[in-house]
N, C-alpha and C positions, 0 to 999 in steps of 0.2 A: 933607155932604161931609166926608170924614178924609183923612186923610195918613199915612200909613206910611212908614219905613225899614226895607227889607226888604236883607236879606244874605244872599245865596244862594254855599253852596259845593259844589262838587264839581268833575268835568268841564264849566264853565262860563266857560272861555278859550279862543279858539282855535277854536271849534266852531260860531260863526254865534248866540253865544247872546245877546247884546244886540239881533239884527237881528231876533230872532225874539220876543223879548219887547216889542218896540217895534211888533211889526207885531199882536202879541197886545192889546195895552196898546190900540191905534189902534181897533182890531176891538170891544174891550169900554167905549170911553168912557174912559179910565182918563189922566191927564193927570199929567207929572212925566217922569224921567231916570235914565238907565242908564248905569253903567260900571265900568269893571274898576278892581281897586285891586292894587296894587303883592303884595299878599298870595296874590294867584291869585283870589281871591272877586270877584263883581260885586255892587256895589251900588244899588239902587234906592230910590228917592224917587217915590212913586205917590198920587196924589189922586185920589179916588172916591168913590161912594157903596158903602156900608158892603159889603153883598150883592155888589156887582161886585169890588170888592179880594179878597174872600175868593174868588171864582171865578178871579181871576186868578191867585191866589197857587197854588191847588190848580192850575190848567193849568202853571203854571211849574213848581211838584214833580213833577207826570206827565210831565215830561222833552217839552220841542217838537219834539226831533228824536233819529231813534235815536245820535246823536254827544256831546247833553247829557246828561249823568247828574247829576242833584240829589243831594248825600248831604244837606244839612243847609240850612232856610231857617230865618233867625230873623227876629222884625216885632217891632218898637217904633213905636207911637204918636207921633206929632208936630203938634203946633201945626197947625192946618189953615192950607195954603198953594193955593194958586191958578196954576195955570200953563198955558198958552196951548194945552197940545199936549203931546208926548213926545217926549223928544229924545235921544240917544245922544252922549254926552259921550266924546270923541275925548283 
């Protein structure tokens, strides 16, 4: 199990993109929290096994909906964390 900080920018406000990455994240096992930061960027915190994060990540680049447009995800590594579920941070 790892834990990533992923920061995903583009057309990713506004556009149903946290609900869609929450409902992806639920779909593939993937456990941790999404949300928007004051910058336009959403940020995510996702716990998984190694192979499923990377499928996550590549389904969140290929855009969830024709309204999300990805330009730019960046992943850093984090202390493995544990968390119950996935949850979209309001």
């Amino acid at each position: 199990m790892i834990t990533q900080h992923i920061l995903v920018s583009g057309q990713v406000q506004g556009v149903g993109f946290r609900w869609s990455a929450s409902k992806l994240a639920k779909q593939l096992g993937v456990t941790g929290t999404v949300q928007n930061l004051e910058t336009g960027q959403v940020a995510i915190v996702a716990s998984g096994e190694d192979a499923v994060l990377k499928d996550f990540v590549d389904q969140l680049r290929n855009g969830l909906s024709p309204w999300i447009q990805v330009t730019d995800i960046t992943i850093k590594n984090l202390p493995g964390q544990e968390f119950q579920e996935f949850r979209i941070i309001i």
